[in-house]
Backbone as JSON Lines, residues from 0, in Angstrom:
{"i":0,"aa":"X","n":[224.88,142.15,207.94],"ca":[224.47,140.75,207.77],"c":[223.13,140.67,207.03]}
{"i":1,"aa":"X","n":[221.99,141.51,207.52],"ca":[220.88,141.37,206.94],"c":[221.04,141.84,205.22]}
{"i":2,"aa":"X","n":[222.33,143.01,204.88],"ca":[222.09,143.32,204.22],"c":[222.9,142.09,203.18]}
{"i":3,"aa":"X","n":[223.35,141.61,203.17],"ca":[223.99,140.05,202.48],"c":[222.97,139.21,202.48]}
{"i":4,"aa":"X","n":[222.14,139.01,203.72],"ca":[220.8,137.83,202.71],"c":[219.75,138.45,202.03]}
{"i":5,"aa":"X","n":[219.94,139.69,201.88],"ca":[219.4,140.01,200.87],"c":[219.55,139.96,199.5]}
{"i":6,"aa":"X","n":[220.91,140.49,199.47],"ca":[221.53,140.22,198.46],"c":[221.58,138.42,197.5]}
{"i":7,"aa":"X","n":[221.86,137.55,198.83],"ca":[222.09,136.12,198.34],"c":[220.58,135.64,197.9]}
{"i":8,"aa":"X","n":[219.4,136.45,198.88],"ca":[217.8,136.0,198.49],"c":[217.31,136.22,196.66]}
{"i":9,"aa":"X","n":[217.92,137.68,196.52],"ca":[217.76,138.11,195.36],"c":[218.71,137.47,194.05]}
{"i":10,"aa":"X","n":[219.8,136.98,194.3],"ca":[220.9,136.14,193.46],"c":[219.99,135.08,193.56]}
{"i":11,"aa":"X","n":[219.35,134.5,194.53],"ca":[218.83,133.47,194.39],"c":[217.18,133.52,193.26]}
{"i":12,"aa":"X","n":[216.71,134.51,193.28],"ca":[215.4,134.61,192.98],"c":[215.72,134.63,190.83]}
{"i":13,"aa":"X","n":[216.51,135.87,191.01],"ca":[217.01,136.34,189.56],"c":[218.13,135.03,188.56]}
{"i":14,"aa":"X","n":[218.47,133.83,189.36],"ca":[219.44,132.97,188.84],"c":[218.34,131.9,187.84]}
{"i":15,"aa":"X","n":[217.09,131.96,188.37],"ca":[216.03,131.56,187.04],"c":[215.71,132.55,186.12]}
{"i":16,"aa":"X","n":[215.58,133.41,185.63],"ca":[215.6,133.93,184.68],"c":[216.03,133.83,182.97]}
{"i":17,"aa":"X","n":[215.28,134.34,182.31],"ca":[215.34,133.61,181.03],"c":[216.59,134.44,180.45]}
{"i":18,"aa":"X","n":[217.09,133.77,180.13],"ca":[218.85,134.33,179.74],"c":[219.9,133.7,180.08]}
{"i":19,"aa":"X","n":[219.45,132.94,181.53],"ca":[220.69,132.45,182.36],"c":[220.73,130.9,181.93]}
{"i":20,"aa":"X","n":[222.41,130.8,181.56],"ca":[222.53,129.51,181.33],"c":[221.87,127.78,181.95]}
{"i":21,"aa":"X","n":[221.91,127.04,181.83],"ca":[221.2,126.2,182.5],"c":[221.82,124.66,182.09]}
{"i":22,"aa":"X","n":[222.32,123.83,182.78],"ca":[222.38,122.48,182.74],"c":[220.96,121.54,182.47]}
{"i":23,"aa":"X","n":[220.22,121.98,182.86],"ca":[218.53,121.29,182.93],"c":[218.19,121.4,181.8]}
{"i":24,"aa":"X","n":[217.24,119.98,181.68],"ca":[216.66,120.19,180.19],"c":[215.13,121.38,179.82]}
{"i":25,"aa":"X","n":[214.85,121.91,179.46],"ca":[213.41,122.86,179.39],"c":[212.35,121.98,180.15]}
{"i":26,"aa":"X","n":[211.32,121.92,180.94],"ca":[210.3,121.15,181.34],"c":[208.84,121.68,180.17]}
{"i":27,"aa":"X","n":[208.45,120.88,179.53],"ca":[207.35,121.17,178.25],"c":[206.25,120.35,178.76]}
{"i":28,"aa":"X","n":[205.2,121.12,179.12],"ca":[203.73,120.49,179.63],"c":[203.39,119.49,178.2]}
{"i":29,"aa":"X","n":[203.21,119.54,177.23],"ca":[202.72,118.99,175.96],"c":[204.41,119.84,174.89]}
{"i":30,"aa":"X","n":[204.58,118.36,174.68],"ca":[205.54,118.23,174.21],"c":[205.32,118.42,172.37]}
{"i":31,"aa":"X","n":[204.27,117.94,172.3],"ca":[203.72,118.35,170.77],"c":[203.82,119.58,169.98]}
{"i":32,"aa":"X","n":[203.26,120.65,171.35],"ca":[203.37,121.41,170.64],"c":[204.66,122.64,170.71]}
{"i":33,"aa":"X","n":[205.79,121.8,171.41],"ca":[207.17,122.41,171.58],"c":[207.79,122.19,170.57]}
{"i":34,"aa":"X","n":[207.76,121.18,169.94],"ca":[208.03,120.58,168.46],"c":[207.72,120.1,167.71]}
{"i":35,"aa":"X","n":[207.55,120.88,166.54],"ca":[206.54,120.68,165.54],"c":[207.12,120.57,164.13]}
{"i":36,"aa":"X","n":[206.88,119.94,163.41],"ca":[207.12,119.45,161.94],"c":[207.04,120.52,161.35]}
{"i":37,"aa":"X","n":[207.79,120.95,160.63],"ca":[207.91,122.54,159.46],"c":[208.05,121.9,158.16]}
{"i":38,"aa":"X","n":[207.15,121.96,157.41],"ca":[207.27,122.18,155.95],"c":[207.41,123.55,155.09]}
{"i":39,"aa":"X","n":[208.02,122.73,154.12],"ca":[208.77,124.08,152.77],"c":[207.28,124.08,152.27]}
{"i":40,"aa":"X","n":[207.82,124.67,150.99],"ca":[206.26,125.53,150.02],"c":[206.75,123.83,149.19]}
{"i":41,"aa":"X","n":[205.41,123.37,148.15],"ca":[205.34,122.63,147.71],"c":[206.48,120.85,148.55]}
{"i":42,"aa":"X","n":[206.51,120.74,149.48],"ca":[206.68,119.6,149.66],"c":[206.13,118.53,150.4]}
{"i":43,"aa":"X","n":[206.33,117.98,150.11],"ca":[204.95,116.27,150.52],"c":[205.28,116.0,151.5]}
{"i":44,"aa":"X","n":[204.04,115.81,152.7],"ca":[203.82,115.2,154.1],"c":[202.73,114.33,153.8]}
{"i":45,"aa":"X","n":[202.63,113.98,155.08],"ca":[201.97,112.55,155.29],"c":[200.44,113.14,155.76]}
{"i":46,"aa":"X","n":[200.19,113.75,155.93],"ca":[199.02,114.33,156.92],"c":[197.59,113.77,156.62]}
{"i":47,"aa":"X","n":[197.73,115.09,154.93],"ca":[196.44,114.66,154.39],"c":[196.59,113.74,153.31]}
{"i":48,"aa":"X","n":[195.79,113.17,152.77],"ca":[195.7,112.35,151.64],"c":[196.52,112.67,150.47]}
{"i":49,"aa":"X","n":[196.29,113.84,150.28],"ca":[196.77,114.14,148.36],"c":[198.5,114.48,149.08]}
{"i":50,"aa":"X","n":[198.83,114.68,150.25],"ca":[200.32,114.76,150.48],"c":[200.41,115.88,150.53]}
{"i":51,"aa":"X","n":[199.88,117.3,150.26],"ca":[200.35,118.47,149.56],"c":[200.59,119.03,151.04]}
{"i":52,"aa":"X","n":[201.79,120.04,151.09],"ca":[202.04,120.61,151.99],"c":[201.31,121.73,151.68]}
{"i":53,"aa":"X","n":[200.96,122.52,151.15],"ca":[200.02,123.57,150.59],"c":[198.92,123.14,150.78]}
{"i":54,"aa":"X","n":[197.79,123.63,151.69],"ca":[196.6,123.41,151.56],"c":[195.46,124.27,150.51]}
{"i":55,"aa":"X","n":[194.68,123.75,149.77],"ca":[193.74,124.31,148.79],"c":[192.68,125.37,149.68]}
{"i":56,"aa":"X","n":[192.14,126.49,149.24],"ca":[191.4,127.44,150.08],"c":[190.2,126.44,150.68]}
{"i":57,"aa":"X","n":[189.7,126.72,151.32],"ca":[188.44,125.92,152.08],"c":[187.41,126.54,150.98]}
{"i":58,"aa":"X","n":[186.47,125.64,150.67],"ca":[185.72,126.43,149.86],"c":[184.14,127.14,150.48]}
{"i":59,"aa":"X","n":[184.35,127.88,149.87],"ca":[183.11,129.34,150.55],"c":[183.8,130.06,151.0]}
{"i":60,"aa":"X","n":[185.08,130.25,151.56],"ca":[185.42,131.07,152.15],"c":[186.11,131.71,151.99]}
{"i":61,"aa":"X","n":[185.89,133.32,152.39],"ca":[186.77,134.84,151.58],"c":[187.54,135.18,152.07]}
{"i":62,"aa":"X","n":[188.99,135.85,151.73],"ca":[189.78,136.4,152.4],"c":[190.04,137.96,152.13]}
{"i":63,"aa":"X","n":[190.32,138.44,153.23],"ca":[190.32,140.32,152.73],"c":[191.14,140.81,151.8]}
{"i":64,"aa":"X","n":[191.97,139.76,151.13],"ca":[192.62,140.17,150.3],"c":[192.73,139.47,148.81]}
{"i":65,"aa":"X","n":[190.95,138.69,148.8],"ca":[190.82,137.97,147.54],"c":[190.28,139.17,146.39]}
{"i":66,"aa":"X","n":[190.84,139.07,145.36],"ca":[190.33,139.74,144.37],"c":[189.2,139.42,144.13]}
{"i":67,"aa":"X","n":[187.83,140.25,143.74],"ca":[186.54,139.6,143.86],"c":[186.33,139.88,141.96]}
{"i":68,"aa":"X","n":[187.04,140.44,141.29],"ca":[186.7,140.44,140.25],"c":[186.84,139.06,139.55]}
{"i":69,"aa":"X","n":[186.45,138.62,138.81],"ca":[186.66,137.49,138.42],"c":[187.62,137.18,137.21]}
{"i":70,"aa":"X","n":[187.41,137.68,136.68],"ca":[188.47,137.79,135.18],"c":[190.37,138.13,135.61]}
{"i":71,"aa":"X","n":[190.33,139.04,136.68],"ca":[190.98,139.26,137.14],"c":[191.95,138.04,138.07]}
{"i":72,"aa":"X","n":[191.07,137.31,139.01],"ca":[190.86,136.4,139.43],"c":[191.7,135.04,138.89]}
{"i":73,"aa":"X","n":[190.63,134.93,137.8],"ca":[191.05,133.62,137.11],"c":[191.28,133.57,135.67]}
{"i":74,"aa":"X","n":[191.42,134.55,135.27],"ca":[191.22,134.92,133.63],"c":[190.42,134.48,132.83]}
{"i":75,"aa":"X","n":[189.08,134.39,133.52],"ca":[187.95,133.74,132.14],"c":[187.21,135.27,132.77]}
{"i":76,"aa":"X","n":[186.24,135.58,131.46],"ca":[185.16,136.27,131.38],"c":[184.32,136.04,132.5]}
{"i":77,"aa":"X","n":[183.92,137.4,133.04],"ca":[182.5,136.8,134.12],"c":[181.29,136.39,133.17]}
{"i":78,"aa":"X","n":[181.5,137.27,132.23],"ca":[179.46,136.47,131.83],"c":[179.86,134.99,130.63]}
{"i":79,"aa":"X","n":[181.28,135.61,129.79],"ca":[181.37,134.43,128.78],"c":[181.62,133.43,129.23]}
{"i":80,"aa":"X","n":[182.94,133.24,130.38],"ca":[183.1,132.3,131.02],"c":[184.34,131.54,129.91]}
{"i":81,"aa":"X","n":[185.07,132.46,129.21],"ca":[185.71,131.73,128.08],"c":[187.24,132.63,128.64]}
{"i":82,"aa":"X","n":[188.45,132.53,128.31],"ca":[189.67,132.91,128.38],"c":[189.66,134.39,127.88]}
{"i":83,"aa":"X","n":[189.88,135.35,128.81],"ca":[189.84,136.57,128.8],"c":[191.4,136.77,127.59]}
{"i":84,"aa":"X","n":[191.07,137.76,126.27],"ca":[192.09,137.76,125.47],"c":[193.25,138.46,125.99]}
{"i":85,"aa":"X","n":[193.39,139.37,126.63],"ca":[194.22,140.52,126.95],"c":[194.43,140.6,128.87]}
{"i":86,"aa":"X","n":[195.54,141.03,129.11],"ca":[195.67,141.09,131.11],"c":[194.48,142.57,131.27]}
{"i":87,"aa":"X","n":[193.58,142.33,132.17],"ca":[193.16,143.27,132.48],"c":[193.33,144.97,132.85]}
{"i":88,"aa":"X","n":[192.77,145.61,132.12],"ca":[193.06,147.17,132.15],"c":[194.06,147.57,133.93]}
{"i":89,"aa":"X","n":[192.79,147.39,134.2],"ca":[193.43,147.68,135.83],"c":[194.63,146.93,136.46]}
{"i":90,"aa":"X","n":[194.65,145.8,136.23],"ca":[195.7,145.32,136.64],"c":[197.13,145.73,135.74]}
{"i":91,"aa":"X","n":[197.28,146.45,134.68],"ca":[198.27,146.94,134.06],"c":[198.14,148.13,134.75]}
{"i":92,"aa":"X","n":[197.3,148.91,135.13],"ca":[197.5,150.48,135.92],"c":[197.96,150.08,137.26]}
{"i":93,"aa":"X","n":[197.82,149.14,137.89],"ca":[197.82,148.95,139.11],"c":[198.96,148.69,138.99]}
{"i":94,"aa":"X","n":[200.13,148.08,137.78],"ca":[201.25,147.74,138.4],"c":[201.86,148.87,137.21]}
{"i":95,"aa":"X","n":[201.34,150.1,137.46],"ca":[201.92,151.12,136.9],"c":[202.14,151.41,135.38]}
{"i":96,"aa":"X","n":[201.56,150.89,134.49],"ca":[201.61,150.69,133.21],"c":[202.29,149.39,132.82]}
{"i":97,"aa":"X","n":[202.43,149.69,131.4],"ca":[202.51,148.37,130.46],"c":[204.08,148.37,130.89]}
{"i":98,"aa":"X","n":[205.16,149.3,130.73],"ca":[206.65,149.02,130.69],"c":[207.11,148.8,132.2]}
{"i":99,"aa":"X","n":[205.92,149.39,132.95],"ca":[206.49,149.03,134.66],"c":[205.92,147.31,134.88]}
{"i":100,"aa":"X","n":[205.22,146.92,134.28],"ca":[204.46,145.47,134.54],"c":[205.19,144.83,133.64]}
{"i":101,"aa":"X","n":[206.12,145.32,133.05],"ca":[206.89,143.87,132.07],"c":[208.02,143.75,132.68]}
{"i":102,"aa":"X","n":[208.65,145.1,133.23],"ca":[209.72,145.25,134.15],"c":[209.65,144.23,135.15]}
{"i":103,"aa":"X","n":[208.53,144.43,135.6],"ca":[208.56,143.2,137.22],"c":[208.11,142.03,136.7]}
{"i":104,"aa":"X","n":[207.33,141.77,135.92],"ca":[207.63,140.36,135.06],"c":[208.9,139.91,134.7]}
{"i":105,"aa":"X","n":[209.99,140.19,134.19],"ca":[210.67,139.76,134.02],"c":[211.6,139.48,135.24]}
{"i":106,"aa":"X","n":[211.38,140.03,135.81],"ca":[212.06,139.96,137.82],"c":[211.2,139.0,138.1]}
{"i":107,"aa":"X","n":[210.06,138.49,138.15],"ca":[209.67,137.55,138.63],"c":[209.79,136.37,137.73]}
{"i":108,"aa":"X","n":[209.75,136.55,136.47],"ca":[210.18,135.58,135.73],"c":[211.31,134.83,135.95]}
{"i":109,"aa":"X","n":[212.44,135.71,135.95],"ca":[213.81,135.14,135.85],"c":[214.12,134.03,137.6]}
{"i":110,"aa":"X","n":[212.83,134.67,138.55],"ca":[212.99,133.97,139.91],"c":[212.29,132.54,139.39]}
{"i":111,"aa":"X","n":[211.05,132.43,139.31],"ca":[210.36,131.46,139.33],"c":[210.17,130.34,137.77]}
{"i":112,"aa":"X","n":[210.61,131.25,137.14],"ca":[210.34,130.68,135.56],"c":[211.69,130.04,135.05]}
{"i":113,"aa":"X","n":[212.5,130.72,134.78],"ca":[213.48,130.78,133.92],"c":[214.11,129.49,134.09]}
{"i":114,"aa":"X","n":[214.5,128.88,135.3],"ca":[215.23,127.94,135.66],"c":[214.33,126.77,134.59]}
{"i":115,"aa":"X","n":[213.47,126.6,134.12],"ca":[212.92,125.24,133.42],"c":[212.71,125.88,131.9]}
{"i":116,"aa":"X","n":[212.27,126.94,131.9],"ca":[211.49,127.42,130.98],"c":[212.74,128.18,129.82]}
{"i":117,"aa":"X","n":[213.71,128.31,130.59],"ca":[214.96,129.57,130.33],"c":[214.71,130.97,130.25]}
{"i":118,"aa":"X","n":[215.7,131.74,129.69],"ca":[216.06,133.2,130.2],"c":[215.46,134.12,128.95]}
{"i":119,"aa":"X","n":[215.32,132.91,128.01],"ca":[215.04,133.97,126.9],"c":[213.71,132.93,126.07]}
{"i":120,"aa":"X","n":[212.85,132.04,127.08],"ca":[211.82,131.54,126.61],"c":[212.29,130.08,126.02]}
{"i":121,"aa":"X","n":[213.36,129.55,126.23],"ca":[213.69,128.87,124.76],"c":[213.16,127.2,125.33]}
{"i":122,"aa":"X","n":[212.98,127.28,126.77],"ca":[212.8,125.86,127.0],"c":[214.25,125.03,127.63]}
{"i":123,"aa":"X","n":[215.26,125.9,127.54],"ca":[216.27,125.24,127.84],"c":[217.11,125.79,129.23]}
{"i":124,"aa":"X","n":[216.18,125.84,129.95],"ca":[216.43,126.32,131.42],"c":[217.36,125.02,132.32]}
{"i":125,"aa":"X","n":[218.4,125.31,133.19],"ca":[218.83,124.75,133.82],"c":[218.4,123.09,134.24]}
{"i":126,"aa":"X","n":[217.06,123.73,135.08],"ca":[216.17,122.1,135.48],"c":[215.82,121.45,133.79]}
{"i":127,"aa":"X","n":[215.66,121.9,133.0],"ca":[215.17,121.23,131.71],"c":[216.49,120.55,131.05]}
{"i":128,"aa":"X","n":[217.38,121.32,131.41],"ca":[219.12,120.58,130.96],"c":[218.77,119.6,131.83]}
{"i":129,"aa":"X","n":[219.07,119.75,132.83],"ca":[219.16,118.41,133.48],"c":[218.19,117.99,133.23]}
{"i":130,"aa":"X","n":[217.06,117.46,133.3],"ca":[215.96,116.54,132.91],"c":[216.31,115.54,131.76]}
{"i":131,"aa":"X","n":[216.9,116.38,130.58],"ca":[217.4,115.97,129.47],"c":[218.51,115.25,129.75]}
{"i":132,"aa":"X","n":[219.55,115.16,130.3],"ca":[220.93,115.12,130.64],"c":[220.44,113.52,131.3]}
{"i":133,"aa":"X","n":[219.74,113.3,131.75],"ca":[219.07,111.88,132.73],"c":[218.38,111.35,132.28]}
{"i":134,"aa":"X","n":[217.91,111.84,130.69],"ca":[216.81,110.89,130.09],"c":[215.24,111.29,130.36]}
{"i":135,"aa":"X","n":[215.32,112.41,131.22],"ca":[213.97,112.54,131.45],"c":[213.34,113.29,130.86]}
{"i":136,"aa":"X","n":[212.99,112.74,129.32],"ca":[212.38,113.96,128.48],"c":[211.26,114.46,128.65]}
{"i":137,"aa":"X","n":[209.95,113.97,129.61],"ca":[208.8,114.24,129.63],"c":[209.0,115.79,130.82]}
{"i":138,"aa":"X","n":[210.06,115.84,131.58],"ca":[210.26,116.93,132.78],"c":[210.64,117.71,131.82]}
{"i":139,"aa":"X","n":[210.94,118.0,130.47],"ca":[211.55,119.49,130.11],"c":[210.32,120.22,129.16]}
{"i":140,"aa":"X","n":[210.78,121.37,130.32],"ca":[209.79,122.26,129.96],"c":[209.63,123.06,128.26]}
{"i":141,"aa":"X","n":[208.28,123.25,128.37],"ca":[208.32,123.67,127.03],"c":[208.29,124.82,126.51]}
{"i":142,"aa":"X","n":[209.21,125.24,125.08],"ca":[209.84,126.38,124.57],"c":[208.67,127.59,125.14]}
{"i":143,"aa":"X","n":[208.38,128.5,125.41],"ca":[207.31,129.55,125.11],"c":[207.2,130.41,123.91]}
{"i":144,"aa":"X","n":[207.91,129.84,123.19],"ca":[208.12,130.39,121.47],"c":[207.26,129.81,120.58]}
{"i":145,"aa":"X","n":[206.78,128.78,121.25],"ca":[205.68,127.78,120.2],"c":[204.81,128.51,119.39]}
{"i":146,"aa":"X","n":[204.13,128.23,118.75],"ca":[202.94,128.71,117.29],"c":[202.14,129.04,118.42]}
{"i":147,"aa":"X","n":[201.52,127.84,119.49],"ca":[200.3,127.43,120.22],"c":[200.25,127.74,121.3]}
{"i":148,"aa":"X","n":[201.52,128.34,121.98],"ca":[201.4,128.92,123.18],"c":[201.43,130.8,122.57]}
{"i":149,"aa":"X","n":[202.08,131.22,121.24],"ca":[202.17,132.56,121.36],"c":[200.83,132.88,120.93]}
{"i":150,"aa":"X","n":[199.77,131.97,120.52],"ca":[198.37,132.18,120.4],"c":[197.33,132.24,121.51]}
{"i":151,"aa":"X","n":[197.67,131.47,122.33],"ca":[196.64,131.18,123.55],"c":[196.3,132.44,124.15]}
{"i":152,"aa":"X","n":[194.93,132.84,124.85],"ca":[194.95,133.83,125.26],"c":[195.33,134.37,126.61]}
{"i":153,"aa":"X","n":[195.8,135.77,126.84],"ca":[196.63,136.27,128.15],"c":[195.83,135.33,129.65]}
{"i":154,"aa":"X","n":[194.41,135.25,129.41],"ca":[193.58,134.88,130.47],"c":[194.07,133.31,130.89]}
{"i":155,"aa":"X","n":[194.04,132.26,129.54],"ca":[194.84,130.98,129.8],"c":[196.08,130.69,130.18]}
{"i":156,"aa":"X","n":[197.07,131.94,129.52],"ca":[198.18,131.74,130.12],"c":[198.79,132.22,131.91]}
{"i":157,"aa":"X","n":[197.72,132.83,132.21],"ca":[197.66,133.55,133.82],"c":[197.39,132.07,134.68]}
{"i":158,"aa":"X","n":[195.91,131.66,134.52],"ca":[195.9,130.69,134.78],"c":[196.32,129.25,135.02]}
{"i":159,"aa":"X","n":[197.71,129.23,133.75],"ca":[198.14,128.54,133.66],"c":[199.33,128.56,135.03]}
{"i":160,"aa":"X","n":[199.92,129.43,135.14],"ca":[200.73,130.11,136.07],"c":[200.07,129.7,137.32]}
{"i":161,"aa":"X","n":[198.82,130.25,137.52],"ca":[197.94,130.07,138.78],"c":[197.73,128.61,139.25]}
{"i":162,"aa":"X","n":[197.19,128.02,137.95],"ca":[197.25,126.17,138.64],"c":[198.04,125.26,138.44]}
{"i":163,"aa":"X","n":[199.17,126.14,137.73],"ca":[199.72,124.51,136.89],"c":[199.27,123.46,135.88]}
{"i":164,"aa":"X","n":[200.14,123.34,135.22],"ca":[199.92,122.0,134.55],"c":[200.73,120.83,134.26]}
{"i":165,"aa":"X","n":[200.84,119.61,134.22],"ca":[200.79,118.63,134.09],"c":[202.28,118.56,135.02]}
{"i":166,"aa":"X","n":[203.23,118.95,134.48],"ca":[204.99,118.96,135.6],"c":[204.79,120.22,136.33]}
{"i":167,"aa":"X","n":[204.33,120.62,135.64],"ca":[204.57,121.98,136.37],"c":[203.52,122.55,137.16]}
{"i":168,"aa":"X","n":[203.92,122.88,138.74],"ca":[203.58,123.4,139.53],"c":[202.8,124.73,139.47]}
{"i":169,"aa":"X","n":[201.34,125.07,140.31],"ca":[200.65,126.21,140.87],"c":[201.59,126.8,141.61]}
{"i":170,"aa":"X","n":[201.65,128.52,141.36],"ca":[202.25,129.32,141.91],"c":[201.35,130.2,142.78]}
{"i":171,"aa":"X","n":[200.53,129.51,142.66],"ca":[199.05,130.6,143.35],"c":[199.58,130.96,144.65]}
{"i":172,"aa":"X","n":[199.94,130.1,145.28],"ca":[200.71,130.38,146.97],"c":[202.15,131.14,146.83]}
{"i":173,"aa":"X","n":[202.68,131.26,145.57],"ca":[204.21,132.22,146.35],"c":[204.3,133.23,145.33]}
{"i":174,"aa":"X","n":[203.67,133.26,144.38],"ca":[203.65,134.61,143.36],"c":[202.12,135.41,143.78]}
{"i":175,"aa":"X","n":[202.59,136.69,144.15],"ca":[201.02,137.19,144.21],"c":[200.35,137.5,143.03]}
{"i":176,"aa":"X","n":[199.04,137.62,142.79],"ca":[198.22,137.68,141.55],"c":[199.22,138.32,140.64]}
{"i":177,"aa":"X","n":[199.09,140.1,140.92],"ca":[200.03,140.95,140.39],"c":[200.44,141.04,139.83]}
{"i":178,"aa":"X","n":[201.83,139.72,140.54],"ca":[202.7,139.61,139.61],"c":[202.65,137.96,138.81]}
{"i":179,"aa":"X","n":[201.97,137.58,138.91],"ca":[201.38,136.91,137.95],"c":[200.66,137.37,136.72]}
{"i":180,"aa":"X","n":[200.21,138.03,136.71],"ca":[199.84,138.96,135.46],"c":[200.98,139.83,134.61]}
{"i":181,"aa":"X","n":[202.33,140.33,135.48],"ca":[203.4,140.99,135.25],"c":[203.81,139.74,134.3]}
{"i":182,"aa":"X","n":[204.06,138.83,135.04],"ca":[204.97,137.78,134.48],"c":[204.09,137.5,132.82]}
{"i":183,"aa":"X","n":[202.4,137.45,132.63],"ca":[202.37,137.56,131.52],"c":[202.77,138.26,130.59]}
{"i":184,"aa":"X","n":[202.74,139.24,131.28],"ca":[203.23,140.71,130.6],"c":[204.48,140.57,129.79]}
{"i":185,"aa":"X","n":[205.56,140.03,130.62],"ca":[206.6,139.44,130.06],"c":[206.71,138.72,129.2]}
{"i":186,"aa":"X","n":[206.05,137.43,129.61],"ca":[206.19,136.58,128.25],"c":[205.9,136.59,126.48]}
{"i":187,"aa":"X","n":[204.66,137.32,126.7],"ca":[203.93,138.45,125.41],"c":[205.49,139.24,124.91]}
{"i":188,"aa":"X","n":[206.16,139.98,125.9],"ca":[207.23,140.64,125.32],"c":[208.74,139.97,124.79]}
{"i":189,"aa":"X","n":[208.91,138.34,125.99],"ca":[209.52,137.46,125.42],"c":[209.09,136.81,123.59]}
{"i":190,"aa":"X","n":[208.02,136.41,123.57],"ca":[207.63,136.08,122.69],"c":[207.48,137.04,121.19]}
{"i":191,"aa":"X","n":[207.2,138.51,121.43],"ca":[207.61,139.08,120.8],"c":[208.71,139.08,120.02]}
{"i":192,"aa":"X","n":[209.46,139.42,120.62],"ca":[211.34,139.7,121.04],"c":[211.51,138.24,119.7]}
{"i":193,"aa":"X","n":[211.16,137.27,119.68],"ca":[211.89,136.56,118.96],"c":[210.56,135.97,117.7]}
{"i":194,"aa":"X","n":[209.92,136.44,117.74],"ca":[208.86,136.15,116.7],"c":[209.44,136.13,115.43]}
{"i":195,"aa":"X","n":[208.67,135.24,114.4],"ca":[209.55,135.07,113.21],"c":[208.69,136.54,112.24]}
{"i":196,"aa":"X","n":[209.39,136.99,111.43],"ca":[209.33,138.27,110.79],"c":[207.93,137.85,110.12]}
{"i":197,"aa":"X","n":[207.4,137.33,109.64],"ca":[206.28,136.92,109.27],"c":[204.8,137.05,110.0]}
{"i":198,"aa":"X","n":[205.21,136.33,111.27],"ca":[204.08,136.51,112.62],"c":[204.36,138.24,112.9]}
{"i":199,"aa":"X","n":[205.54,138.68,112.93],"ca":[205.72,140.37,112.96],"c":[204.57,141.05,111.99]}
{"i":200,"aa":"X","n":[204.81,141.04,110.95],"ca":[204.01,141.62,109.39],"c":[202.59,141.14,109.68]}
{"i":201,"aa":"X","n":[202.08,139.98,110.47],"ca":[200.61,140.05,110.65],"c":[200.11,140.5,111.88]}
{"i":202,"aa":"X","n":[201.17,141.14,112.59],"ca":[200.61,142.24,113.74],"c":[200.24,143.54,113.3]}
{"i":203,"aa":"X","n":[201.11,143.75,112.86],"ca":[200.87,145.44,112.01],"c":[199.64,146.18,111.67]}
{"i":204,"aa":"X","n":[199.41,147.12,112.34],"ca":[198.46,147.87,112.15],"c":[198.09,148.58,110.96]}
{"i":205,"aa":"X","n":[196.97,148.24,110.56],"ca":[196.63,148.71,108.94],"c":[196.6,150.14,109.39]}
{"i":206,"aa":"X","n":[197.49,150.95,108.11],"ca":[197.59,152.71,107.8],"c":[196.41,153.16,107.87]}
């Protein structure tokens, strides 16, 4: 006998346990913070003012994994303060040379770019069809074959990547630096790739 209310004490003790089914609703001291509002990357809440679900860094403050070089950083010169011409030395060793950093440029390209921009630079990426397709000519993105973009320098075009401009979205939050620099890497080799034979003949290295 004793040894049965033991048994029924312990069925009784173990029948709360987390696993075991339950008719009852959960009891939540602060209900707030049982359920909570989840935002995606780039989409608009109500919270703060500017809407951005992405918050901007607090300013002054460092993280252990901010690049402290500056050029690197943001692609301007530390002392000129002007658009660094070329992706930085180190950051091409760091992502293993020039053919391993165009490699993952174009892997990150084809994720984040291509859809507006297209597959082979041309401007005629999926989202840019459609934009067009609805009348919305100001949303389609533009060729990367241009005169004025295959001139600009590597430092402006990083940056450009980094903050965005005008339709187009900062990647600073879901591309790491890295490969933000890869992805220039790429485009230099996109842009290559279809250069008119002319712009070719004034690359050429004098004999």
């Amino acid at each position: 006998m004793r040894a049965l209310l033991v048994m029924v004490a312990l069925a009784s003790l173990t029948g709360g346990c987390i696993g075991t089914e339950s008719t009852e609703p959960p009891i939540v001291g602060i209900r707030n913070m049982y359920n909570q509002p989840r935002y995606d990357t780039q989409e608009r809440q109500p919270f703060f003012a500017d809407q951005r679900s992405m918050r901007p860094q607090v300013e002054g403050t460092v993280s252990r994994e901010m690049v402290m070089a500056i050029d690197a950083a943001t692609g301007l010169g530390a002392q000129s303060k002007e658009w660094i011409a070329v992706v930085p030395q180190r950051i091409t060793k760091e992502l293993g040379g020039v053919e391993a950093a165009v490699a993952r440029g174009r892997d990150r390209y084809n994720i984040y770019c291509a859809a507006c921009h297209g597959v082979s630079g041309d401007g005629k990426g999926m989202i840019s069809r459609r934009a067009l397709a609805l009348g919305a000519s100001g949303l389609v993105a533009p060729t990367l074959h241009d005169d004025r973009l295959r001139h600009i320098p590597d430092g402006q075009l990083f940056a450009t990547i980094t903050n965005g401009v005008r339709n187009m979205p900062s990647y600073a939050h879901n591309v790491p630096l890295e490969d933000r620099w890869a992805i220039v890497h790429y485009v230099r080799a996109l842009q290559l790739s279809q250069a008119p034979v002319a712009a070719l003949e004034n690359t050429e290295q004098p004999k």
